[in-house]
C-alpha positions in Angstrom: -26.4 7.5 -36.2 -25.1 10.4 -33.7 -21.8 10.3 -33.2 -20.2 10.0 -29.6 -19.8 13.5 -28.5 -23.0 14.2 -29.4 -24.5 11.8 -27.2 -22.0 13.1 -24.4 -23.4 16.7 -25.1 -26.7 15.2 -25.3 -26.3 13.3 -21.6 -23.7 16.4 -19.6 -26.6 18.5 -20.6 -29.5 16.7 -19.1 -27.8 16.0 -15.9 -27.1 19.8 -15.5 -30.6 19.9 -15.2 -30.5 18.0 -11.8 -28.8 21.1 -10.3 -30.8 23.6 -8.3 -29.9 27.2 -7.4 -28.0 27.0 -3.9 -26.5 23.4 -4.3 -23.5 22.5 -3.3 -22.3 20.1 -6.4 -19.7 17.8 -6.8 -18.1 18.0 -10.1 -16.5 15.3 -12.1 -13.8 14.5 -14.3 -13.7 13.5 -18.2 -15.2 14.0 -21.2 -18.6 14.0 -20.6 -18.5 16.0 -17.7 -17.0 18.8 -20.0 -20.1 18.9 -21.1 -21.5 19.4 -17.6 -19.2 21.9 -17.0 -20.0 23.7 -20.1 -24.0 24.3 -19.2 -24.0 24.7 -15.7 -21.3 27.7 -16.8 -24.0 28.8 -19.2 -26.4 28.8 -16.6 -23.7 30.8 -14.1 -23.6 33.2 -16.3 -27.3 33.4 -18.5 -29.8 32.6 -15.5 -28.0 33.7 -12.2 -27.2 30.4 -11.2 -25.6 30.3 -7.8 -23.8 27.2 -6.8 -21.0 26.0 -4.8 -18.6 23.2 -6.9 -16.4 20.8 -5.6 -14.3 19.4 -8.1 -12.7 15.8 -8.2 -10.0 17.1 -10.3 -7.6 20.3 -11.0 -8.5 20.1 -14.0 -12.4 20.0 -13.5 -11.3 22.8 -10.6 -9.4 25.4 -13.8 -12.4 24.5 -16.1 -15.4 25.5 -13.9 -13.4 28.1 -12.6 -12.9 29.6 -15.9 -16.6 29.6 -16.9 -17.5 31.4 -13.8 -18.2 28.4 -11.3 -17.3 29.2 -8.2 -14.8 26.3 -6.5 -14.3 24.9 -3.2 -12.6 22.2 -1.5 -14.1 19.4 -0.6 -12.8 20.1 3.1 -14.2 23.9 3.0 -18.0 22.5 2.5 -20.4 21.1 5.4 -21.9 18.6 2.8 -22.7 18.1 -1.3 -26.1 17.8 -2.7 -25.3 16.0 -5.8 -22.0 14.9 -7.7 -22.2 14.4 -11.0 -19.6 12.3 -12.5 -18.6 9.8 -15.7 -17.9 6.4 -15.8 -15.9 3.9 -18.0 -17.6 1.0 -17.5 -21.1 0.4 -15.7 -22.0 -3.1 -14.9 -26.2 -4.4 -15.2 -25.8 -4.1 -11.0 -24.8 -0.7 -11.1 -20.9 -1.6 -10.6 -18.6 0.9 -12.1 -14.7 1.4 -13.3 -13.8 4.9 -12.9 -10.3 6.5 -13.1 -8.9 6.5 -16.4 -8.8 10.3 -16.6 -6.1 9.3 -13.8 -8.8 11.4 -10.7 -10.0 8.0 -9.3 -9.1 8.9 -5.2 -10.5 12.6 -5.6 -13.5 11.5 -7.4 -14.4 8.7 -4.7 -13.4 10.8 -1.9 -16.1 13.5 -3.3 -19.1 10.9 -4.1 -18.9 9.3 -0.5 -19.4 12.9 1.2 -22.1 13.4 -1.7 -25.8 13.0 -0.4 -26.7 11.9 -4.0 -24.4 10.5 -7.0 -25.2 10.8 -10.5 -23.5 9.2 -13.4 -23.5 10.7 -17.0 -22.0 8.0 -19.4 -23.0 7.5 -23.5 -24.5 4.0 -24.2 -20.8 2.2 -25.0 -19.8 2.5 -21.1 -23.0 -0.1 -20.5 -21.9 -3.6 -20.3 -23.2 -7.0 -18.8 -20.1 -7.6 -17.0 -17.2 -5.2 -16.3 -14.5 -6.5 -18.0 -12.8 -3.0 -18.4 -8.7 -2.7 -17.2 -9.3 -1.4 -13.0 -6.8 1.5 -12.1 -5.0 1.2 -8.8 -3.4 4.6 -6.9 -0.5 3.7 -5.7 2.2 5.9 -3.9 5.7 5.9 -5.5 7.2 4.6 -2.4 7.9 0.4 -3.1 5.4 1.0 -5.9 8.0 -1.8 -7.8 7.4 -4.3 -5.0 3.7 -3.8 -4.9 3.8 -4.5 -9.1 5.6 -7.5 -8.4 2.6 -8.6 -5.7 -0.1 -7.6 -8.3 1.7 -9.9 -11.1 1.9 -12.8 -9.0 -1.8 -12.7 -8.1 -2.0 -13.2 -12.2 -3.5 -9.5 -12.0 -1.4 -8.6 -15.3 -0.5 -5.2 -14.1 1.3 -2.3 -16.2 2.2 0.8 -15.2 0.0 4.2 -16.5 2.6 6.2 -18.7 2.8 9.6 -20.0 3.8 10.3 -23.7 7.4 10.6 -22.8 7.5 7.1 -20.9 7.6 8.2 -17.2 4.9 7.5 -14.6 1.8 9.4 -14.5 1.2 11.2 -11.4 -2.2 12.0 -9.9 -3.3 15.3 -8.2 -2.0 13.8 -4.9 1.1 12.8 -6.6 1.0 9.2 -6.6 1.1 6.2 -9.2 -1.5 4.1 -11.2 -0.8 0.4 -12.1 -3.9 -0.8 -14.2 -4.9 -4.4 -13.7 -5.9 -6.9 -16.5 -8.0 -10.0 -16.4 -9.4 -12.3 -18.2 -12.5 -12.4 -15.9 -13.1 -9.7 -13.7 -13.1 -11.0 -10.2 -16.0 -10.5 -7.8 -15.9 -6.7 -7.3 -16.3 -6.6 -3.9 -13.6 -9.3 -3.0 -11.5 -7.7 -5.1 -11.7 -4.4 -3.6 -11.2 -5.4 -0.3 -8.2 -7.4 -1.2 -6.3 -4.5 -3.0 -7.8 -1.7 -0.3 -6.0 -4.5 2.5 -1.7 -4.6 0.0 0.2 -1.9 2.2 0.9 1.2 -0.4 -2.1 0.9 -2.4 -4.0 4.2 -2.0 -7.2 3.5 -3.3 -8.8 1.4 -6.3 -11.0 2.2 -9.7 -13.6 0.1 -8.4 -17.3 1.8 -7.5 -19.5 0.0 -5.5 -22.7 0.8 -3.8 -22.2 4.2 -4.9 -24.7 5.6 -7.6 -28.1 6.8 -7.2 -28.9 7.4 -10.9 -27.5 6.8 -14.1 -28.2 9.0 -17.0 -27.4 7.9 -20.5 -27.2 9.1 -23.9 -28.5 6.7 -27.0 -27.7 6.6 -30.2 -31.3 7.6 -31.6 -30.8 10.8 -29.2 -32.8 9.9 -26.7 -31.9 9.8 -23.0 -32.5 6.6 -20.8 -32.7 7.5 -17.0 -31.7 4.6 -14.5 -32.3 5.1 -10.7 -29.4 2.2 -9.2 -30.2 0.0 -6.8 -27.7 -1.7 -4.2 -25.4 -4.2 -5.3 -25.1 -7.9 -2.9 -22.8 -7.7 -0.2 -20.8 -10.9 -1.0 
């Protein structure tokens, strides 16, 4: 049995495959995306590679700088060819959970001005149903009275710590509350209803977004999955 970086390596490789010379490429944030990071810098710096990256993180921003990737914001590029980006949970309908590396606005603000979206997950980020906890950016500003909102909806809220107990902050400096259920509402009611509670900043939820899935099994093969839309309910 492969172990779970392996398949990551296995997957981030492959989808730095869908990257031509000349692209403009949104680049994502997590684990498996290191891995993305790691051979398009390979291909920077073996084959010539010229490409332009956006990333949806500092983080992703210091790494690909550091391996040669050139960086630009996302405000500093007329479009992006392709964003490639993890997940942490994908739905059978092509529904996803993204944001527990904490870069959910940044990565949604980069794979709506993306003219094509690619996920990179391993196989255990599959699931029938999302049923994974669903970060919420929040800004520090009544953040305590927007908690109290989420709890009453039976949302079971708690706040995203660091190691030393205090909030975590986002790039733009706000909060995350992650939400809890028992049954993962419909995702698009959901969405709207958090995107509509004054001082929420944006939601985990991904909808409608991905053109492709790429995924790495356990018998080190790789399953390719072009998404389709999800039901406007």
């Amino acid at each position: 049995m492969t172990d779970q970086t392996s398949l990551k390596k296995l997957a981030g490789y492959r989808a730095a495959e869908l990257v031509e010379d000349g692209m403009v490429v949104g680049i994502g944030s997590g684990s498996t995306i290191a891995y993305v990071i790691e051979a398009l810098g390979k291909r920077v710096a073996e084959d010539g590679l010229k490409i332009k990256g956006v990333p949806t993180s500092d983080k992703t921003r210091r790494t690909a700088a550091k391996l040669g990737i050139p960086m630009h914001n996302v405000d500093d590029v007329d479009h992006i060819d392709i964003t490639i980006d993890g997940a942490d949970q994908i739905d059978e309908n092509f529904a996803a959970i993204k944001g527990g590396g904490a870069a959910l606005l940044w990565e949604k603000i980069v794979a709506v001005n993306s003219k094509r979206n690619v996920w990179v997950v391993d196989g255990s980020k599959l699931s029938d149903h999302l049923t994974h906890y669903l970060p919420v950016e929040i800004i520090p500003y009544g953040a305590d009275q927007l908690f109290k909102r989420l709890e009453a909806k039976g949302y079971k809220p708690t706040w995203r710590l660091d190691q030393n107990g205090n909030p975590v902050r986002t790039d733009s400096a706000n909060y995350l509350i992650d939400l809890h259920f028992n049954q993962m509402p419909d995702p698009f009611t959901l969405g709207r209803e958090l995107t509509s509670m004054v001082g929420v900043v944006e939601h985990g939820l991904f909808l409608n977004v991905v053109d492709q899935v790429i995924v790495g099994r356990e018998d080190e093969t790789i399953d390719i999955f072009d998404a389709h839309p999800l039901p406007l309910i």
